[in-house]
Backbone as CSV, one residue per row, in Angstrom:
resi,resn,N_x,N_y,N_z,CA_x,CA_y,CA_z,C_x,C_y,C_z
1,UNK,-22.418,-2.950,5.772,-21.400,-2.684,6.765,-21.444,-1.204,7.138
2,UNK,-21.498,-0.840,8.802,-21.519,0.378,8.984,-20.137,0.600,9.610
3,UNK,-19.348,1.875,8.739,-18.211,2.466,9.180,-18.100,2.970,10.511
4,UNK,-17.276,3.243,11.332,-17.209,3.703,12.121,-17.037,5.175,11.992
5,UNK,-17.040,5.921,13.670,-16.796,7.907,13.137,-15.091,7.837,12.930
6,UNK,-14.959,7.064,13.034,-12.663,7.143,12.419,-12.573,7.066,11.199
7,UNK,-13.409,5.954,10.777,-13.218,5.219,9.108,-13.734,6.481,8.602
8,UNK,-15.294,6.995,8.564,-15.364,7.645,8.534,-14.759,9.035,7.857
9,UNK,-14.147,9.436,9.181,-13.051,10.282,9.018,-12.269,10.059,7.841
10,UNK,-11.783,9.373,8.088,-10.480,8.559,7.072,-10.683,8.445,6.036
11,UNK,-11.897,8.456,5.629,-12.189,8.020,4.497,-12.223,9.307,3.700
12,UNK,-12.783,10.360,4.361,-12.943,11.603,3.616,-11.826,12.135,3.533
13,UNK,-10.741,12.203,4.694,-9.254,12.994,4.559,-9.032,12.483,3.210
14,UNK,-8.865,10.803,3.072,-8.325,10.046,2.019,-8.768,10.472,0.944
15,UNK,-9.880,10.696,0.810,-11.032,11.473,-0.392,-10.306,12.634,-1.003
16,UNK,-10.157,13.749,0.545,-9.855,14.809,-0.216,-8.211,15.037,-0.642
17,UNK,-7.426,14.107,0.448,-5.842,13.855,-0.442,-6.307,13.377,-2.115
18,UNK,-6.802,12.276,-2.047,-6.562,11.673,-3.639,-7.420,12.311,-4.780
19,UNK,-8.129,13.220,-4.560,-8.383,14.707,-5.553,-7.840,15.666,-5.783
20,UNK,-6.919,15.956,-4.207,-6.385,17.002,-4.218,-5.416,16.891,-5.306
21,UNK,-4.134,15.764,-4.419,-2.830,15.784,-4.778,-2.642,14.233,-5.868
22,UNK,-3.586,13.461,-5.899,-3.195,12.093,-6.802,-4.179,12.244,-7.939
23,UNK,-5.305,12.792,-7.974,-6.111,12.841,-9.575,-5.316,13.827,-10.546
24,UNK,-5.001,14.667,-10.137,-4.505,15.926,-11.047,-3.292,15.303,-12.172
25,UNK,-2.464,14.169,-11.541,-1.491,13.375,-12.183,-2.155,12.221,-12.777
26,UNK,-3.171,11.152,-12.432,-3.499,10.566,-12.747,-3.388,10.040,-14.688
27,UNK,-4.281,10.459,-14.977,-4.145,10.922,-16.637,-2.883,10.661,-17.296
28,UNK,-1.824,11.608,-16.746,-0.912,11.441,-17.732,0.084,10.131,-17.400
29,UNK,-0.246,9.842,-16.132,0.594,8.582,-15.603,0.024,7.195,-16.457
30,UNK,-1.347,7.347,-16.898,-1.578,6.534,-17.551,-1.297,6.530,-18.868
31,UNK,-1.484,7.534,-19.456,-1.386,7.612,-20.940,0.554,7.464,-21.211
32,UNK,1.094,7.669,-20.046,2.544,7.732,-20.604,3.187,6.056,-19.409
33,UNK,2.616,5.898,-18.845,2.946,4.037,-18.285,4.152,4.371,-17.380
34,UNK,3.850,5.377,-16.364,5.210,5.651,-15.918,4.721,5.567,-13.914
35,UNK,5.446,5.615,-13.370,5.503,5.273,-11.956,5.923,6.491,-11.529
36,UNK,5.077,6.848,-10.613,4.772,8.074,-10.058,5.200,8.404,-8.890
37,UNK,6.693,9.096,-8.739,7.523,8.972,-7.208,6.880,10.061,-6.626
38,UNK,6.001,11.115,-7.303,5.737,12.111,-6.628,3.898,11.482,-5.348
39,UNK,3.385,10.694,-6.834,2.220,10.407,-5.789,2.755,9.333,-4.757
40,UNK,4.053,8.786,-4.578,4.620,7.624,-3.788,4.546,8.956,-2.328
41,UNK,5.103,10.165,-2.854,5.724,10.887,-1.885,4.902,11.341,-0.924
42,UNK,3.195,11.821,-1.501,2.064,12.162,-1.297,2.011,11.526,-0.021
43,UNK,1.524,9.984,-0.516,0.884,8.812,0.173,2.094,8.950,1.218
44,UNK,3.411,9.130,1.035,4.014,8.659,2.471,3.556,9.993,3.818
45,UNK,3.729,11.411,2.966,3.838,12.437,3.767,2.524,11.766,4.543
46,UNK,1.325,11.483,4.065,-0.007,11.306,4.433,0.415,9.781,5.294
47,UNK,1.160,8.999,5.430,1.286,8.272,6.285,0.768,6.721,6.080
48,UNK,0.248,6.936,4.294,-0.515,5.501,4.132,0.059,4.095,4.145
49,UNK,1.337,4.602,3.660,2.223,3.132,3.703,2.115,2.157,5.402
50,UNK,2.213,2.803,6.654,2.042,2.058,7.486,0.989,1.577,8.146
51,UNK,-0.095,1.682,7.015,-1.868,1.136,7.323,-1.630,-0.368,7.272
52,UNK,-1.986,-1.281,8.696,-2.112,-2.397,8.336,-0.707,-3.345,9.094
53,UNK,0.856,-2.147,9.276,1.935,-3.222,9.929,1.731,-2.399,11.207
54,UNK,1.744,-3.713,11.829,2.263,-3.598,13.582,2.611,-2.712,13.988
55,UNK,2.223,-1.808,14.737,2.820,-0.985,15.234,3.974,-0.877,15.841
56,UNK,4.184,-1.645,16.780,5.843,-2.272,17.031,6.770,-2.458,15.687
57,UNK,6.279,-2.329,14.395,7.180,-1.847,13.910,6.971,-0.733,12.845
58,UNK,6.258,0.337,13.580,6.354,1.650,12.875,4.885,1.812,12.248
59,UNK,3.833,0.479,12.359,3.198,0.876,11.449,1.944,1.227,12.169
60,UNK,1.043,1.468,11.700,-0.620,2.159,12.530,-1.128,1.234,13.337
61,UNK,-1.300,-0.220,12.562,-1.829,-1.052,13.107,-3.417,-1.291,12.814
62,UNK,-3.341,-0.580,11.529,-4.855,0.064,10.826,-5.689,-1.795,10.634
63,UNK,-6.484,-1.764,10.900,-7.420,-2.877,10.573,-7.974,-3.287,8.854
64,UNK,-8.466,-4.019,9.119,-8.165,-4.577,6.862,-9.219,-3.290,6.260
65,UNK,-10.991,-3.612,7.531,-11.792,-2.080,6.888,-11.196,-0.639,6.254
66,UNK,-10.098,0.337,7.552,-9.341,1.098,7.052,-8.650,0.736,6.135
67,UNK,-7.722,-0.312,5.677,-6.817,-0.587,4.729,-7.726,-0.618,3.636
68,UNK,-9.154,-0.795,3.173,-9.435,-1.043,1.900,-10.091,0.508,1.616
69,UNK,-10.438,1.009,2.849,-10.968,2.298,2.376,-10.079,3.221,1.925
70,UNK,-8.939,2.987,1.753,-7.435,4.007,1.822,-7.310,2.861,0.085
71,UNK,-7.413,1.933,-0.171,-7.485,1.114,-1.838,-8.628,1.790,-1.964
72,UNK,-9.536,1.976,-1.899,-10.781,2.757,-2.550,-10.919,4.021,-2.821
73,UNK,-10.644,4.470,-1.888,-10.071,5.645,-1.978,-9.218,6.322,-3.163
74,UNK,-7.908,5.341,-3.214,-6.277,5.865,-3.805,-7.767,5.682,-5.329
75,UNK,-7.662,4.637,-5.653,-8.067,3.701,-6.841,-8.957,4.387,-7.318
76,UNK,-10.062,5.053,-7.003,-10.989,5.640,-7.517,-10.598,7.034,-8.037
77,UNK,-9.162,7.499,-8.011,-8.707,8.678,-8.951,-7.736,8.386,-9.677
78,UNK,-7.115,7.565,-8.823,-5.826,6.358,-10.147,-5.233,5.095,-8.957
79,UNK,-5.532,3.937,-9.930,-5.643,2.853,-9.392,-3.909,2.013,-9.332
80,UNK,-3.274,2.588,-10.214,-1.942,2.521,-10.283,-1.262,3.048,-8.875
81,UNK,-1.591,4.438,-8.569,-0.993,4.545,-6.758,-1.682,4.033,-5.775
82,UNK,-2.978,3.407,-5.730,-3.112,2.261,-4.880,-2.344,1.143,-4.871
83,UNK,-1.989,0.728,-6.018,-1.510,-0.291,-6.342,0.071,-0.440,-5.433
84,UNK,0.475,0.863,-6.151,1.284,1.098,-5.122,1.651,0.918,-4.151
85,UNK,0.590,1.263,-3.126,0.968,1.243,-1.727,0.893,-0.746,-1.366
86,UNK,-0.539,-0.900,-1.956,-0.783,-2.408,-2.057,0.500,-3.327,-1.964
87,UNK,1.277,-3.109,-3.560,2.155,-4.148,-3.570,3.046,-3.738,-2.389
88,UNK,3.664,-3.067,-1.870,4.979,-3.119,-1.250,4.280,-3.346,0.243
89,UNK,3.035,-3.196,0.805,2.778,-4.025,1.705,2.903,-5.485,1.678
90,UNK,1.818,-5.797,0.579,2.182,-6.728,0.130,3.257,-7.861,0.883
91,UNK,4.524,-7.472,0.108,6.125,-7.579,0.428,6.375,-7.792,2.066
92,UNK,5.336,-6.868,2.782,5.679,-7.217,4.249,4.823,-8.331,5.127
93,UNK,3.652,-9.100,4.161,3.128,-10.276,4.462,4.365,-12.069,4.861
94,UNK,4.757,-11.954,3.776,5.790,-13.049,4.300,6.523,-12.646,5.575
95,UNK,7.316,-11.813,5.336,8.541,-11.225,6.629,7.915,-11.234,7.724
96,UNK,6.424,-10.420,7.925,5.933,-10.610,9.342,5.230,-11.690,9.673
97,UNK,5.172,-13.196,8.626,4.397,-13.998,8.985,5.749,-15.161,9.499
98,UNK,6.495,-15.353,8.602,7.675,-16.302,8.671,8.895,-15.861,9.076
99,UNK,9.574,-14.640,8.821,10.249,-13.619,8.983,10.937,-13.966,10.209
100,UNK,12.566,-13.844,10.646,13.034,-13.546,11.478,12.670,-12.688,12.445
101,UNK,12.955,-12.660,13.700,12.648,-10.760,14.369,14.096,-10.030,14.064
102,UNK,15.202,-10.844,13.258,16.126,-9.535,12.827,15.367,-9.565,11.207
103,UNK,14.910,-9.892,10.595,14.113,-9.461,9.246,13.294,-8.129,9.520
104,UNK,12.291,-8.724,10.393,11.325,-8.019,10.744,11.805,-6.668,11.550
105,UNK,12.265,-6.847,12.558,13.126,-4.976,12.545,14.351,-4.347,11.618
106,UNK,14.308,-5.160,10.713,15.464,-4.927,9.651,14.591,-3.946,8.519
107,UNK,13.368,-4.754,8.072,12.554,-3.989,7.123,11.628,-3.736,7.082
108,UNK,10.903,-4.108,8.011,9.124,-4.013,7.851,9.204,-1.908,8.217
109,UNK,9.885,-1.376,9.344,9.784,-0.087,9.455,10.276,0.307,8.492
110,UNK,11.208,0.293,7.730,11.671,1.063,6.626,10.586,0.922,5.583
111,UNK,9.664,0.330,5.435,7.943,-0.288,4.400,7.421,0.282,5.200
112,UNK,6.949,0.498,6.090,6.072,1.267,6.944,6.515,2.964,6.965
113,UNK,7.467,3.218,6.837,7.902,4.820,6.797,7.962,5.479,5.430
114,UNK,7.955,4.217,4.154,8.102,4.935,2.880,9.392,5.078,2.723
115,UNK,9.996,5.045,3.811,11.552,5.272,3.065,12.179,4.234,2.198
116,UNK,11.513,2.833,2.356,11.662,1.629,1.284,10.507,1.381,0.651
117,UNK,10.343,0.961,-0.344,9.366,0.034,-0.804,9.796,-1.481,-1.346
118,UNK,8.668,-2.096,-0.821,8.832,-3.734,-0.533,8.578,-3.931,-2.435
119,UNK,9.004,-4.960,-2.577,8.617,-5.660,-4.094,8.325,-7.131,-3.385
120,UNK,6.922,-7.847,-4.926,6.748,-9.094,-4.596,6.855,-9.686,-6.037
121,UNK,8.116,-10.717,-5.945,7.897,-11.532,-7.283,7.501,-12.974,-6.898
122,UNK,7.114,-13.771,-8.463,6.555,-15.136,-8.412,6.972,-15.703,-9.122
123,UNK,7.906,-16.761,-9.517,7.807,-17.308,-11.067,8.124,-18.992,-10.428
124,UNK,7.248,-19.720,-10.790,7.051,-21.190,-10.369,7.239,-22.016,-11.621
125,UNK,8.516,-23.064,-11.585,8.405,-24.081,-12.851,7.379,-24.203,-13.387
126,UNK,6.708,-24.347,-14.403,5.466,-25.139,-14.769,4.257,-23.827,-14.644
127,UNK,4.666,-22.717,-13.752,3.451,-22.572,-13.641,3.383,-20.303,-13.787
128,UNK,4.975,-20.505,-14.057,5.021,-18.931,-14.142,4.581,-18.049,-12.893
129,UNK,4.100,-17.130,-13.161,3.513,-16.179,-11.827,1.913,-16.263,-11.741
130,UNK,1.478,-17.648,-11.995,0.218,-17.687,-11.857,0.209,-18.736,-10.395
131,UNK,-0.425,-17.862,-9.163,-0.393,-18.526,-8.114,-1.490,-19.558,-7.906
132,UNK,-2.675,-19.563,-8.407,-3.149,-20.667,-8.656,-2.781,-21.670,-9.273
133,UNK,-1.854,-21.846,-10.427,-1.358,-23.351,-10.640,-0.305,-23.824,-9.988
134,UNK,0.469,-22.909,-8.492,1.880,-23.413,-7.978,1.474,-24.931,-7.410
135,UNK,2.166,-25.795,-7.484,2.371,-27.238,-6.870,3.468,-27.102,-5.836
């Protein structure tokens, strides 16, 4: 697959944010199991949270290529603030697929600006949070 000159781009800004400002923490976020509001803060100033929602509601409108190079990116200095950004998108898959349009201008911009983050839970009779055995 050949990147484009944006991805590209993107890819290296992303590069040099997640050395700059997300490896230096990395380490101890792991060794101590703790959630990192400062690299949350990073990723928003940098704008990553709205890679991927609609622009109509706040978000870039980034395509899945950009969205994984921005996970490759985060992940390859600590995979925990990818994760990050991941899950609470995540969270905005149902809402913008099934979602009201008062859901959807209710929360998808506030997930797209960082000023919220989305959560996704699972727990199925019989089958716990394993989405392959839901019936």
């Amino acid at each position: 697959m050949t990147l484009s000159a944006e991805q590209q781009e993107f890819r290296a800004a992303v590069r040099q944010f997640a050395e700059n400002k997300i490896a230096p923490r990395a380490a101890e976020l792991d060794r101590t199991a703790t959630y990192s509001w400062d690299n949350f803060a990073d990723c928003r100033a940098m704008e990553l949270p709205a890679l991927g929602i609609p622009v109509e509601f706040g978000g870039s409108g980034a395509d899945s290529t950009t969205q994984a190079i921005m996970v490759e990116e985060l992940a390859r200095v600590c995979a925990s603030t990818a994760l990050t950004i991941l899950i609470s998108r995540l969270a905005t898959i149902p809402i913008l697929n099934r979602g009201s349009d008062e859901l959807k201008r209710r929360y998808v911009p506030l997930i797209a600006s960082g000023e919220k983050q989305g959560s996704y839970c699972l727990s199925e009779p019989g089958a716990g949070s394993d989405v392959a055995s839901m019936q």
